[in-house]
BAVEX-58267 format. One line per field, with one value per residue: residue number from 1; y, z, x of N, C-alpha, C, O in turn. Coordinates in Angstrom, 3 decimals. Each point is the difference from the previous one (the first is absolute). Example, Ala and Ser with C-alpha at 12.3 -4.5 7.8 and 13.67 -1.06 7.14 Angstrom:
2
pos <- (1_2) .
n_Y <- (-5.690_1.069) .
n_Z <- (7.800_-1.385) .
n_X <- (13.190_-1.386) .
ca_Y <- (1.190_1.190) .
ca_Z <- (0.000_0.060) .
ca_X <- (-0.890_0.820) .
c_Y <- (1.200_1.090) .
c_Z <- (0.000_0.730) .
c_X <- (0.900_-0.770) .
o_Y <- (-0.019_1.108) .
o_Z <- (0.665_0.169) .
o_X <- (1.036_0.509) .
END
This chain:
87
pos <- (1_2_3_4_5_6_7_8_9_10_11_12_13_14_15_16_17_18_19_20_21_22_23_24_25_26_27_28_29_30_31_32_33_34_35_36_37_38_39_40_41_42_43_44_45_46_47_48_49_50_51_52_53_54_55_56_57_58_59_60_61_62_63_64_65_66_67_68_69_70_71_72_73_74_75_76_77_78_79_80_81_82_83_84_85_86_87) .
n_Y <- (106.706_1.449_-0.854_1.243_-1.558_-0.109_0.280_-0.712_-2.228_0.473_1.412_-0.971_-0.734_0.056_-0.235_-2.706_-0.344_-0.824_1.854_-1.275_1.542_-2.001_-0.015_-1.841_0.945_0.102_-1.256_1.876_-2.128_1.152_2.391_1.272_-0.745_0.702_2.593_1.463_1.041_0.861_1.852_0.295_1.231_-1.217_-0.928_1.443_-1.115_-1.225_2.754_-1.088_-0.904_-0.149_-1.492_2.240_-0.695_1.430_-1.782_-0.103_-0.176_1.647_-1.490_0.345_1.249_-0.649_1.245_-1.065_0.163_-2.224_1.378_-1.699_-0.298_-0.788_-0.600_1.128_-1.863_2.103_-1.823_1.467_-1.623_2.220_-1.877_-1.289_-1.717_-0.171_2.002_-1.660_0.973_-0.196_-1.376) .
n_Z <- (77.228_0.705_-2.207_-1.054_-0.073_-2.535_-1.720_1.243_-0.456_-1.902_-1.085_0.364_-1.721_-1.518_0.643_0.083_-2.048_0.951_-1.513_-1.596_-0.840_0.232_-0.208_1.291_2.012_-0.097_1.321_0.607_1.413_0.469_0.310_-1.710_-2.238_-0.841_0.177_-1.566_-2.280_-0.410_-0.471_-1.920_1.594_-0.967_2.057_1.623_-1.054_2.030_1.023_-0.591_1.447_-1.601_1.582_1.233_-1.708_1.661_-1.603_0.823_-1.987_1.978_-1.728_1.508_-1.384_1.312_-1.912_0.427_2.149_-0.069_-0.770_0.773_-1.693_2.270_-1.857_0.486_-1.221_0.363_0.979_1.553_-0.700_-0.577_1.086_-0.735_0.656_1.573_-0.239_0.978_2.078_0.979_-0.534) .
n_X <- (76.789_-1.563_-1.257_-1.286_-0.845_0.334_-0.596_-2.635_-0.409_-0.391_-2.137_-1.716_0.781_-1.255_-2.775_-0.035_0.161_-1.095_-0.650_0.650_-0.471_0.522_2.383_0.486_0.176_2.458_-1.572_1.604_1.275_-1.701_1.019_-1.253_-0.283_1.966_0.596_-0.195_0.461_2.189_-1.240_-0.615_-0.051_1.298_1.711_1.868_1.955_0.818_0.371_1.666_-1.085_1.402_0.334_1.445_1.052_1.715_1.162_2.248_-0.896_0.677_-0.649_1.605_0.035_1.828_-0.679_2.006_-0.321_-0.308_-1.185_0.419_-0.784_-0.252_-0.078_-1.840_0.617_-1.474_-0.960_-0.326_-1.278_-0.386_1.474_-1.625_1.733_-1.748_-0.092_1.460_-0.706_2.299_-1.418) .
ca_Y <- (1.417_0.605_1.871_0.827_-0.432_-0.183_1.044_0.425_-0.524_0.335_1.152_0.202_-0.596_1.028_1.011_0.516_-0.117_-1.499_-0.229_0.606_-0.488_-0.570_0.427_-0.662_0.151_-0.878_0.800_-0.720_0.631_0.964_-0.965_-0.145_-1.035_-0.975_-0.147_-0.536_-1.944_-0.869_0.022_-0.692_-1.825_-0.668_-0.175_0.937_1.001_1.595_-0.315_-0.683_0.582_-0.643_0.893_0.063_0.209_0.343_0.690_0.793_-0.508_-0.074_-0.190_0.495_-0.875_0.969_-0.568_1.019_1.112_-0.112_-0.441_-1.020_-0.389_-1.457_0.117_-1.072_0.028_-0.606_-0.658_-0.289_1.609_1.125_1.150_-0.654_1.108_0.947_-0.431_0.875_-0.957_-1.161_0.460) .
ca_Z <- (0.262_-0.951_-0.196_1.089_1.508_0.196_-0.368_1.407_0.979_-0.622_0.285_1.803_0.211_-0.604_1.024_1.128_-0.492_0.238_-1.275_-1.029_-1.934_-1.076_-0.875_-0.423_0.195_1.640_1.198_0.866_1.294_0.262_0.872_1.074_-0.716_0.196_1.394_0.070_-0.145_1.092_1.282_-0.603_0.289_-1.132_0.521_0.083_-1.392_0.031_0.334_0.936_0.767_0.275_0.765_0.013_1.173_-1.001_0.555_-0.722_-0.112_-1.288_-0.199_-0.324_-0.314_-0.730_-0.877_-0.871_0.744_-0.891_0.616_-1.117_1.029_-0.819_-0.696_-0.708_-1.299_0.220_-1.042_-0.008_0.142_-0.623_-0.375_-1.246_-0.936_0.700_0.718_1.404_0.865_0.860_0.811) .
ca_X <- (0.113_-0.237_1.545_-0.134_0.322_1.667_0.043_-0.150_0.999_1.139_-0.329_-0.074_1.271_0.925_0.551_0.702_1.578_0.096_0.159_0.196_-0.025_1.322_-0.212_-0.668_-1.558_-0.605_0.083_0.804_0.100_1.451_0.702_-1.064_-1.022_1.101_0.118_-1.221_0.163_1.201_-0.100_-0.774_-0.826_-0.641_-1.662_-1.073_-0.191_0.623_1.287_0.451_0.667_0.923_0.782_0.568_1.497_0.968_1.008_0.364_1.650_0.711_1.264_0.772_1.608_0.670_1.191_0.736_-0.766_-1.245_-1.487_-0.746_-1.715_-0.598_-0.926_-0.734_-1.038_-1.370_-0.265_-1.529_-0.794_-0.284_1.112_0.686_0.431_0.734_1.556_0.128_0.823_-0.914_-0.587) .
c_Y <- (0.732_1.264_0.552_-0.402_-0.523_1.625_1.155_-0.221_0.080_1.181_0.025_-0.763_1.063_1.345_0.015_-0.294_-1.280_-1.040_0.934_-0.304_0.103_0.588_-0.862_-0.481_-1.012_0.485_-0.719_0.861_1.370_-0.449_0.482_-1.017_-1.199_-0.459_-0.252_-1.981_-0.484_0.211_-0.335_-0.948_-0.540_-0.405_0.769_1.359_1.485_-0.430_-0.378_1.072_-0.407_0.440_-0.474_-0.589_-0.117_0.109_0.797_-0.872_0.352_-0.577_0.779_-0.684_1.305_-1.118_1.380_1.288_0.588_-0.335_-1.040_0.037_-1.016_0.455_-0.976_0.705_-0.826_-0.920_-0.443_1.277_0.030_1.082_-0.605_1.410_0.812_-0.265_0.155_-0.631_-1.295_0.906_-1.379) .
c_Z <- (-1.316_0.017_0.414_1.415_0.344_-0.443_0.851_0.652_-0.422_0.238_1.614_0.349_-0.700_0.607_1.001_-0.293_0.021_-1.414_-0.823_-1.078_-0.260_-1.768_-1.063_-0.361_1.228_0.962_0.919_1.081_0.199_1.186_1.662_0.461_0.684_1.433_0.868_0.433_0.967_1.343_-0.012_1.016_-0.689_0.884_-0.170_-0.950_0.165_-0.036_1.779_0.860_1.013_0.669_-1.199_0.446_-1.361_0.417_-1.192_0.133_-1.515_-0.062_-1.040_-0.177_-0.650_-0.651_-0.476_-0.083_-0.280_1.368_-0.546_1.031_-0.888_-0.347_-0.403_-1.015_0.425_-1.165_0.397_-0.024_1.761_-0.426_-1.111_-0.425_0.894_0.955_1.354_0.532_0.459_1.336_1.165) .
c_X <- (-0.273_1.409_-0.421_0.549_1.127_0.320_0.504_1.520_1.256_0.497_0.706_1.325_0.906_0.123_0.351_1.107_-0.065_0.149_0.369_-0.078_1.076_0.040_-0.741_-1.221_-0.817_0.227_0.536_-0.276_1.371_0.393_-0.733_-0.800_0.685_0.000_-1.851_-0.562_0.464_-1.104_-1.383_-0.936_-1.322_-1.613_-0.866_-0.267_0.523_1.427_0.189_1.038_1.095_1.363_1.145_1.168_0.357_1.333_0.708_1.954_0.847_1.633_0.884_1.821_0.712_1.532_0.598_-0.512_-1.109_-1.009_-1.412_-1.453_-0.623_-1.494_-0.707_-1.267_-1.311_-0.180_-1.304_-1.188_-0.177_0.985_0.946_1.243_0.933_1.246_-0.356_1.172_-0.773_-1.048_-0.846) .
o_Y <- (-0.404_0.613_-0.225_0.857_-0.203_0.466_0.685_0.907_-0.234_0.109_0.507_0.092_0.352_0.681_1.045_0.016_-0.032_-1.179_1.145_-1.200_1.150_0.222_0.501_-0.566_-0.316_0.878_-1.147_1.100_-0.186_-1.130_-0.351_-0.136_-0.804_-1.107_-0.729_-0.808_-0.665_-0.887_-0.343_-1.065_0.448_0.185_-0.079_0.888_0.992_-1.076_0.438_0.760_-0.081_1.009_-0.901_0.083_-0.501_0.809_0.397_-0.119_-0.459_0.449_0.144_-0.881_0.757_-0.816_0.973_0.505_1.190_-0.845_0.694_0.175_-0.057_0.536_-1.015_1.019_-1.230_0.483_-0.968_1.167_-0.933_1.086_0.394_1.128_0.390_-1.081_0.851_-0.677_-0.383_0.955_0.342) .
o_Z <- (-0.951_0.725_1.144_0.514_1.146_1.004_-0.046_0.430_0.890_0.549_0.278_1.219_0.589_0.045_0.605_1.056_-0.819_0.118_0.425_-0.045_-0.277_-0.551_-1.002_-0.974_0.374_-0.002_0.223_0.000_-0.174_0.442_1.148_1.200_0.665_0.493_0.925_0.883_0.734_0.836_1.137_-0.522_0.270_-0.414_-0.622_0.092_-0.716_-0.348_0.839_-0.480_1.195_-0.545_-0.836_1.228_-1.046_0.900_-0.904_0.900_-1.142_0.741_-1.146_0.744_-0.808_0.603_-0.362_-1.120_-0.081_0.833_-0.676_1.217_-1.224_0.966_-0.429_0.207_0.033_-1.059_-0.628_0.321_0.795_-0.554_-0.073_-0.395_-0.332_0.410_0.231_-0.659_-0.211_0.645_0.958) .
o_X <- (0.669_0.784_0.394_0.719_0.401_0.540_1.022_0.713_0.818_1.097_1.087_0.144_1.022_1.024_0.236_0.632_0.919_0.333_-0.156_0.270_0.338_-1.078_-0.510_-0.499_-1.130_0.862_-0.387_-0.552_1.205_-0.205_0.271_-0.241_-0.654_-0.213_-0.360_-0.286_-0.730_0.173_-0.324_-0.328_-1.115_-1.144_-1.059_-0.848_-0.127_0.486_-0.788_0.842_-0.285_0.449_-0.055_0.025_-0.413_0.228_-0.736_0.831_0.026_0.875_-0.425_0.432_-0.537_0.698_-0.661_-0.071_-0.306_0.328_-0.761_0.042_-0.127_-0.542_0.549_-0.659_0.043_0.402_-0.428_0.223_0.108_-0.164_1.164_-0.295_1.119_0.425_-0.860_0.790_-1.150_0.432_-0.694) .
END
Protein backbone atom coordinates (compact mmCIF):
# COMPACT_ATOMS: atom_id res chain seq x y z
CA UNK A 1 0.00 0.00 0.00
CA UNK A 2 1.50 3.30 -0.90
CA UNK A 3 1.20 6.46 1.79
CA UNK A 4 -0.90 8.05 -0.06
CA UNK A 5 -3.37 5.20 -0.03
CA UNK A 6 -2.96 4.42 3.63
CA UNK A 7 -3.13 8.13 4.15
CA UNK A 8 -6.55 8.16 2.10
CA UNK A 9 -7.70 5.44 4.57
CA UNK A 10 -6.78 6.72 7.75
CA UNK A 11 -8.21 10.27 6.76
CA UNK A 12 -11.68 8.35 5.87
CA UNK A 13 -11.65 6.29 9.36
CA UNK A 14 -11.09 9.39 11.33
CA UNK A 15 -14.08 11.02 9.66
CA UNK A 16 -16.35 8.73 10.30
CA UNK A 17 -15.23 8.59 14.11
CA UNK A 18 -14.00 5.15 14.01
CA UNK A 19 -10.15 6.33 14.93
CA UNK A 20 -8.32 8.81 16.58
CA UNK A 21 -4.64 10.07 17.17
CA UNK A 22 -3.57 9.25 20.70
CA UNK A 23 -1.34 11.72 22.51
CA UNK A 24 1.24 9.72 21.49
CA UNK A 25 1.12 9.59 18.27
CA UNK A 26 -0.73 6.37 17.56
CA UNK A 27 -4.09 5.75 16.36
CA UNK A 28 -6.64 3.85 18.29
CA UNK A 29 -10.29 2.64 17.97
CA UNK A 30 -12.86 5.16 19.95
CA UNK A 31 -15.68 3.72 21.19
CA UNK A 32 -17.52 4.12 17.95
CA UNK A 33 -14.63 2.15 16.06
CA UNK A 34 -14.96 -0.40 19.00
CA UNK A 35 -18.52 -1.10 18.68
CA UNK A 36 -17.97 -1.05 15.09
CA UNK A 37 -15.38 -3.91 15.25
CA UNK A 38 -17.66 -6.15 17.80
CA UNK A 39 -20.31 -6.19 14.88
CA UNK A 40 -17.95 -6.38 12.22
CA UNK A 41 -18.47 -9.60 9.70
CA UNK A 42 -15.04 -10.22 8.59
CA UNK A 43 -16.57 -12.53 5.32
CA UNK A 44 -18.43 -10.07 3.91
CA UNK A 45 -16.57 -6.79 5.20
CA UNK A 46 -19.50 -4.96 6.55
CA UNK A 47 -21.53 -4.75 9.78
CA UNK A 48 -23.74 -7.64 10.66
CA UNK A 49 -26.97 -7.46 11.46
CA UNK A 50 -27.88 -9.18 14.36
CA UNK A 51 -31.05 -9.64 16.63
CA UNK A 52 -31.42 -8.66 19.80
CA UNK A 53 -32.81 -10.27 23.23
CA UNK A 54 -32.33 -8.65 26.13
CA UNK A 55 -33.30 -9.15 29.71
CA UNK A 56 -32.91 -6.77 32.61
CA UNK A 57 -32.03 -8.06 36.35
CA UNK A 58 -31.41 -6.05 38.94
CA UNK A 59 -30.22 -7.35 42.33
CA UNK A 60 -30.70 -5.51 45.25
CA UNK A 61 -30.04 -6.36 49.34
CA UNK A 62 -30.86 -4.00 52.05
CA UNK A 63 -28.42 -4.12 55.40
CA UNK A 64 -28.85 -1.66 58.21
CA UNK A 65 -31.28 0.51 56.10
CA UNK A 66 -29.24 0.75 53.52
CA UNK A 67 -30.21 -0.12 49.81
CA UNK A 68 -26.99 -2.08 47.83
CA UNK A 69 -27.34 -2.93 43.69
CA UNK A 70 -25.01 -5.56 42.39
CA UNK A 71 -22.86 -4.09 39.84
CA UNK A 72 -20.52 -5.23 37.48
CA UNK A 73 -17.04 -3.78 35.94
CA UNK A 74 -16.83 -4.47 31.72
CA UNK A 75 -13.37 -6.09 31.36
CA UNK A 76 -13.65 -6.63 27.58
CA UNK A 77 -13.79 -4.13 24.59
CA UNK A 78 -15.86 -2.44 23.48
CA UNK A 79 -16.97 -1.24 26.81
CA UNK A 80 -13.53 -1.93 28.73
CA UNK A 81 -14.05 0.09 31.94
CA UNK A 82 -17.61 0.62 32.25
CA UNK A 83 -20.00 -0.15 34.89
CA UNK A 84 -23.66 -1.64 34.36
CA UNK A 85 -26.04 -4.13 35.81
CA UNK A 86 -26.48 -7.72 34.93
CA UNK A 87 -28.30 -7.65 31.84
Amino acid sequence: MTSDNFKFHIRKLQTLGYIAKADDGYYELTASGKEFANRLDTQRGQAAQRPKASMLLIVTSQCAGKEYFLLHQRRREPYFGFWGIGS
